[in-house]
N, C-alpha and C positions, 0 to 999 in steps of 0.2 A: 595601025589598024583601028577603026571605028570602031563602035559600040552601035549598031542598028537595030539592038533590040528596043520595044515600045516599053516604056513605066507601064509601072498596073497599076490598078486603085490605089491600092494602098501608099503607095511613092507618089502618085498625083496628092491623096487628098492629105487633108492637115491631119485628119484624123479619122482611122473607121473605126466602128466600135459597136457591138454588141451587147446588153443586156437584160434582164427577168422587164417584161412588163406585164407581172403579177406571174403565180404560180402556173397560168397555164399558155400564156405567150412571152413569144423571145420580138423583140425588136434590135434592126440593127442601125446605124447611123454612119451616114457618108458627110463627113460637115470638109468641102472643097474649099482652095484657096483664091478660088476665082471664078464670077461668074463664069465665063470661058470655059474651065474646069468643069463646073457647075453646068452649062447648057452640056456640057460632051456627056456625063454621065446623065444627068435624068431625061435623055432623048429616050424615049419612049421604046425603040426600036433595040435601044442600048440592055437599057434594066426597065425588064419588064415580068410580071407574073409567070412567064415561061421560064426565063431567063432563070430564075429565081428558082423555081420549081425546078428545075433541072437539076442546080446545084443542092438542093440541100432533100431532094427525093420527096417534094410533099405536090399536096393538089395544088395547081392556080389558083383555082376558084378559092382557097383558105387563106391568101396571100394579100395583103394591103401591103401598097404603097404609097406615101407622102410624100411631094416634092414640095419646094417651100424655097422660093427662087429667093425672097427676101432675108435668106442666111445661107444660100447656097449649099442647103442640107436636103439631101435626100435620107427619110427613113423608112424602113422595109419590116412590116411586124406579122408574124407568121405564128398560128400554134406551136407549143411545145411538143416534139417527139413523145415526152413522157412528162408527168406533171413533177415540178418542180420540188426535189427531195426526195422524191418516191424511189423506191428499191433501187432500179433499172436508169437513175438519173447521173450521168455520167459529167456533168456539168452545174452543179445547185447554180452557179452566180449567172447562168448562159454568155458567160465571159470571153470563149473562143469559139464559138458559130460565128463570126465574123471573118474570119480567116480563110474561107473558100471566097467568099466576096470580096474582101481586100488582095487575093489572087490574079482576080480577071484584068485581064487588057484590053482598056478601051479603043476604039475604033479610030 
């Protein structure tokens, strides 16, 4: 019997990763092992502000994305939910928001 299920991010790339870029944004990081890897993920149609928005319930329009073909890193930096420490902060280091992104199956 075969295995015909597709790798997700996280099993393609070398490494995803999330965390604090400063107390009131989270950035996350897809650093791929290969250009190849690298055009499959930051195709536009792939990971894009909706895309994004979908998964982590915030606007588009608050959503930047970096792609940076010359280290095959896509990074993704979106407001904090809540600001960083604060009562209601369920994350100080924004350590595991990346873990719905490292989820997805690319195309």
């Amino acid at each position: 019997m075969t295995d015909d299920r597709r790798p997700t991010l996280g099993e393609l790339a070398l490494e995803v990763r999330s965390k604090n870029a400063g107390p009131f944004w989270v950035t996350m990081e897809l650093f791929m092992r290969t250009a190849e890897d690298y055009g499959t993920v930051a195709d536009e149609d792939f990971i894009n502000e909706q895309v994004i928005a979908r998964l982590y319930d915030l606007d588009p329009a608050d959503i930047q994305i970096f792609r940076i073909p010359a280290l095959n890193v896509v990074k993704i930096s979106y407001p904090r939910p809540v600001a960083q420490g604060s009562l209601r902060d369920r994350d100080i280091h924004a350590g595991q928001h990346h873990v719905p992104l490292a989820a997805l199956v690319p195309p």
